[in-house]
N, C-alpha and C positions, 0 to 999 in steps of 0.2 A: 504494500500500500504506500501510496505518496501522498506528502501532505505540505498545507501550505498556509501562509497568514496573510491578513488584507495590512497591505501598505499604502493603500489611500483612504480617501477620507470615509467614503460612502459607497458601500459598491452591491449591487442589485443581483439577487436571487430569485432565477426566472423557473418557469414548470418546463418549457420544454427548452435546446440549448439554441436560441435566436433572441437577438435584441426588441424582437415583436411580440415577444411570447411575456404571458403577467407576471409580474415581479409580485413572488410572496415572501418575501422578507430580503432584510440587507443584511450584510455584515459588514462593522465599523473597525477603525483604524487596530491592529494589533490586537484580533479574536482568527482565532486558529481554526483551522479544515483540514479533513480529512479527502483524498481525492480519492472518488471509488468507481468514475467509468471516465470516457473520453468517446469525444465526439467533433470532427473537426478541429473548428478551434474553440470548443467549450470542453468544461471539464464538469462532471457531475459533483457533487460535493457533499460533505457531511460535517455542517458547524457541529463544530466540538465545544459549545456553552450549551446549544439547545439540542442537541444529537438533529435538526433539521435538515430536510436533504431536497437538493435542486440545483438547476445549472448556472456557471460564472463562466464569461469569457476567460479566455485563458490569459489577457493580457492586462487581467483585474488582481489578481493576486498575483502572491511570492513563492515561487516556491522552494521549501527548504526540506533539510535533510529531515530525519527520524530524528536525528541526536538533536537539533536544533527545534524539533518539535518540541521532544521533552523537556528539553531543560525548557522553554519558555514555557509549557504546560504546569513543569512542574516549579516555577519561581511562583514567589507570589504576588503577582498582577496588582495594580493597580487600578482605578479606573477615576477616569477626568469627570470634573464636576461642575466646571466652568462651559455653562452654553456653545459657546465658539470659543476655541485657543487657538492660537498656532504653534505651530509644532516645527522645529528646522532636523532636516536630513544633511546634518555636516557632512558628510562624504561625497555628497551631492551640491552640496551649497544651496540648495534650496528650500524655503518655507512654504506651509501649506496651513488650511486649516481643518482642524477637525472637531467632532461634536462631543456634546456630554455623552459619556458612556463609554466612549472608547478604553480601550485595554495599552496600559502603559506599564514595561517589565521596572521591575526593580531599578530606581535610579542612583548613581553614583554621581555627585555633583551636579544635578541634571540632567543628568546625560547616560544613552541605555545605548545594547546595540541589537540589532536585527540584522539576520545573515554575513555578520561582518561591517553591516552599515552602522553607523553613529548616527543615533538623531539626540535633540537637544529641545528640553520640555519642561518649565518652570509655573505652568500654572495649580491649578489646585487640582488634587487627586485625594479617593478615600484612605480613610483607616486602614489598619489591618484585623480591625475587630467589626462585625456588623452591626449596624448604627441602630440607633431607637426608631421605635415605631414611628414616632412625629415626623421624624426625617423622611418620611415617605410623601406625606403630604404638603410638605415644605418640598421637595425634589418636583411632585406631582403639579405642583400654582406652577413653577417657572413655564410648562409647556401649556398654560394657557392660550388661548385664539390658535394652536396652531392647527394648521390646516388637516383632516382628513385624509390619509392617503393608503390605500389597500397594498399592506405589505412594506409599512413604513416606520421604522423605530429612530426618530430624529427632530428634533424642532424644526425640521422645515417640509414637515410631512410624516405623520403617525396616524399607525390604524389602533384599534380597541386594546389588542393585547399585547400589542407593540409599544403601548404606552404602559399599559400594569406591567408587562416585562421589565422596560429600561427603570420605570421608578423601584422596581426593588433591587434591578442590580445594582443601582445604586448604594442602595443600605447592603449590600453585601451577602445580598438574597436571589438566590436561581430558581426564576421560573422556567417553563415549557414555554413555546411560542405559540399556538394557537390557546383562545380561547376554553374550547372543549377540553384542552390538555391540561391548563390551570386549573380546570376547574374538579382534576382529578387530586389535587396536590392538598397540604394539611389539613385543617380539622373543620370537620362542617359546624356553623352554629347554627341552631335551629328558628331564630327571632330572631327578627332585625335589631328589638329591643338590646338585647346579650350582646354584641356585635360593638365593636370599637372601633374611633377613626384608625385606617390603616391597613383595614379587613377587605379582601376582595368579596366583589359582586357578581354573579353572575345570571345570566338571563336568555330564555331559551324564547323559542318562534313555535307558532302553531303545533307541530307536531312533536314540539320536547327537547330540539336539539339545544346545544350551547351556541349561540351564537355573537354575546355582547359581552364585555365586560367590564368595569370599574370601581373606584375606589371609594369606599365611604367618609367623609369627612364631617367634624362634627355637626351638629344642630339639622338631622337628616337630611343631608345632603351626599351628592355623591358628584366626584369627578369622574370624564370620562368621555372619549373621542369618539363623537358622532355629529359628522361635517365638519365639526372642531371640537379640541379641546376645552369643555366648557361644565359649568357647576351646573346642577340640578335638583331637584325637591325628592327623595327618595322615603317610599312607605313602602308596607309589606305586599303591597299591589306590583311594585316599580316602580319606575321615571317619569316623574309627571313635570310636563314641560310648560310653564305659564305664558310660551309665546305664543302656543299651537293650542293649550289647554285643553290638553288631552295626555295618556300615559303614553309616552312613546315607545318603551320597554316593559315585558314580564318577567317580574324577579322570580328566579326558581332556586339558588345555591346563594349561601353565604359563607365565606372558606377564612378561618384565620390560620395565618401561616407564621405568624412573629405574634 
């Protein structure tokens, strides 16, 4: 098996391997892949955060040895906290920017390297212990207004559980990437009542499936990406929306996981 890491900012995972084909998730600057078919000039792939798997041009990622897999697998990661930073490629002399989320190895005066490359990165990164519950909802307000986007974990386009994804790995907490698949993860509460800011939401369509998800914040409210990221009135019914004034969602799962 061969594997490889994203050395740019933002780079799109598509279902089949052509640039016309839907992008169901990204992966961000220094999150690692596994390659496990080839096609042309696409490579099939399996993110190693979410075990996710679909096709990357081949001229989107890096690819590196096994040894170079593990040692960055197995350091312990960082990740940026700051909206936009930029980030410089000493070897290269060039700067770039990258998003909140991104994966930054162990730094030594600033400064990391990848496959031999030096880059150079002084903004703000997490802890090495996983953060308080609060810090989910504080991570969750910064991506407010942003846009809606199917298959999108980034301020300048996020879908439902692309957004409950990136706000816990922030706190130093690994979800799955779809919806359905979060919604298998820690402990059901039974009432919304029981239920603390921080607690994933989840919310099925006519015939039961998972299809929605978001975050509870206090005074029942919930955040959560639909057309954008935006607050809502949340009761044991669902999402009731006071622009449209009506439930726009049905709550079926309430999961805490911290």
């Amino acid at each position: 098996m061969e594997f490889g890491v994203c050395i740019l900012s933002i780079v799109p995972i598509r279902v089949e391997p052509s640039n016309k084909s839907e992008m169901v998730t990204q992966i961000l600057f220094g999150e690692l892949l596994s390659i496990i078919d080839e096609y042309k000039d696409w490579y099939k792939v399996r993110l190693e955060y979410d075990n996710y798997e679909g096709w990357v041009n081949k001229l989107q990622i890096c690819e590196i040895s096994q040894n170079e897999f593990q040692k960055l697998n197995s350091e312990e990661n960082k990740v940026t906290l700051d909206l936009i930073q930029k980030i410089k490629n000493n070897s290269l002399n060039k700067s770039f920017s990258i998003v909140i989320g991104s994966n930054i190895p162990p730094l030594n005066n600033s400064t990391f390297k990848i496959n031999d490359e030096e880059y150079y990165f002084d903004g703000a990164i997490s802890g090495s212990n996983k953060q308080e519950k609060s810090k989910i909802i504080e991570y969750a307000q910064l991506f407010l207004n942003t846009p809606y986007l199917w298959g999108g974990r980034t301020p300048f386009g996020i879908d439902c559980s692309g957004f409950t994804q990136i706000c816990y790995k922030l706190c130093g907490i690994k979800l799955m990437r779809d919806a359905s698949q979060q919604a298998s993860q820690g402990e059901t509460i039974n009432f919304i009542s029981d239920a603390t800011p921080g607690d994933l939401l989840f919310f099925d369509n006519e015939v039961g499936d998972i299809i929605h998800s978001g975050i509870l914040l206090p005074d029942n409210k919930v955040i959560h990406a639909s057309g954008k990221v935006k607050i809502d009135d949340i009761d044991h019914h669902g999402i009731f929306n006071y622009e449209s004034q009506r439930y726009s969602h049905k709550l079926r799962l309430i999961k805490k996981i911290i």
